[in-house]
N, C-alpha and C positions, 0 to 999 in steps of 0.2 A: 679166621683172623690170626695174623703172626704174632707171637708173643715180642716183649719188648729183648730179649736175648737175642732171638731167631732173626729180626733187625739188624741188630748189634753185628752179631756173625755175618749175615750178608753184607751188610756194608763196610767192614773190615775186607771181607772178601772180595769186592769189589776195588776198594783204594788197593789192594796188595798188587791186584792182578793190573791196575789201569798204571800202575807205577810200574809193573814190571814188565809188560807189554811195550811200554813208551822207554824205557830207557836199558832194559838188558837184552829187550828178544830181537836179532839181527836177520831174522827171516825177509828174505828181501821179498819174498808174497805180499808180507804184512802190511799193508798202506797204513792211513792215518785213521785208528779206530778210536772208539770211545765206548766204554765199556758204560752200558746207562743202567745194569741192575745185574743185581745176582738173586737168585731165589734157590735155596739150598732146602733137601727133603728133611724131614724133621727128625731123621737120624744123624745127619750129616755125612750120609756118606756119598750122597750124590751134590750137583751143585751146576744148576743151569745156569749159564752164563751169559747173559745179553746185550747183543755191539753194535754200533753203528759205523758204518764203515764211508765214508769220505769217500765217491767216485760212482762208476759206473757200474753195472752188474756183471760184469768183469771183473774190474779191481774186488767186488765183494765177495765171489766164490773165489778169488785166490788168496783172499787176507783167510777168508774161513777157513779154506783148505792149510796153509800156513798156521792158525793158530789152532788148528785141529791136531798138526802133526808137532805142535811146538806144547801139548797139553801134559805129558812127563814133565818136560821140565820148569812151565807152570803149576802144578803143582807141587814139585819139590821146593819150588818158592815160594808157597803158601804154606808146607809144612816147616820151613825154615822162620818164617817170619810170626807165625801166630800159632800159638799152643794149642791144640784140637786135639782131642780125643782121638778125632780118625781125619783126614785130610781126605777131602770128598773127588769123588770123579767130577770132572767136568765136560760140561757138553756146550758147546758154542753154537749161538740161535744168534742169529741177524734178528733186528728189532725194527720191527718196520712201522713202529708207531710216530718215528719222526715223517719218513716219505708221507704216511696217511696224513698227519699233520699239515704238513707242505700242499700236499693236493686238494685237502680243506680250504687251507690258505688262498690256495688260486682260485676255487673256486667261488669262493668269498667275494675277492676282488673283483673278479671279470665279475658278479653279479650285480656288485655294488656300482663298478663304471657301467654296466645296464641301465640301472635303476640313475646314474645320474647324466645318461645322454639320452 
């Protein structure tokens, strides 16, 4: 279980990176992501990064590939913006709990228009 700190840090880490992806990083890769978690190791010096990427699976290995190679200067904008001990590496994970989501979703409904024709 996460401590209420280890929280705090991820979710700061998160608003830093979702504000700084959306209005400084000019990576024309980048599509339209959303950053839905950060889970940082309990040293802080690591920090996995969780995104959902807007389009096809196309658009999603070249926003990764882009915010893969755009991760120096994301992180010099997390050591800029919040005082840390160490500024952690990060690693960018597609999050695919929304797609599972969505495909529940339909699954659901065609089941439900079954069950009502």
């Amino acid at each position: 279980m996460r401590s209420g700190r280890m929280r705090r840090v991820d979710e700061a880490l998160r608003a830093v990176l979702s504000d700084g992806i959306a209005t400084q990083l000019h990576d024309p890769r980048v599509g339209f992501v959303t950053v839905t978690g950060v889970k940082t190791s309990s040293d802080l010096r690591h920090a996995r990064v969780y995104v959902s990427v807007l389009g096809d699976e196309a658009a999603r290995d070249a926003t990764l590939a882009g915010l893969r190679s755009a991760h120096g200067f994301l992180q010099g904008l997390l050591a800029t913006e919040l005082k840390l001990k160490h500024t952690p590496a990060l690693t960018f994970v597609y999050d695919e709990s929304i797609d599972r989501g969505m495909r529940i979703t339909r699954m659901l409904d065609h089941h439900g228009r079954e069950d009502a024709g």
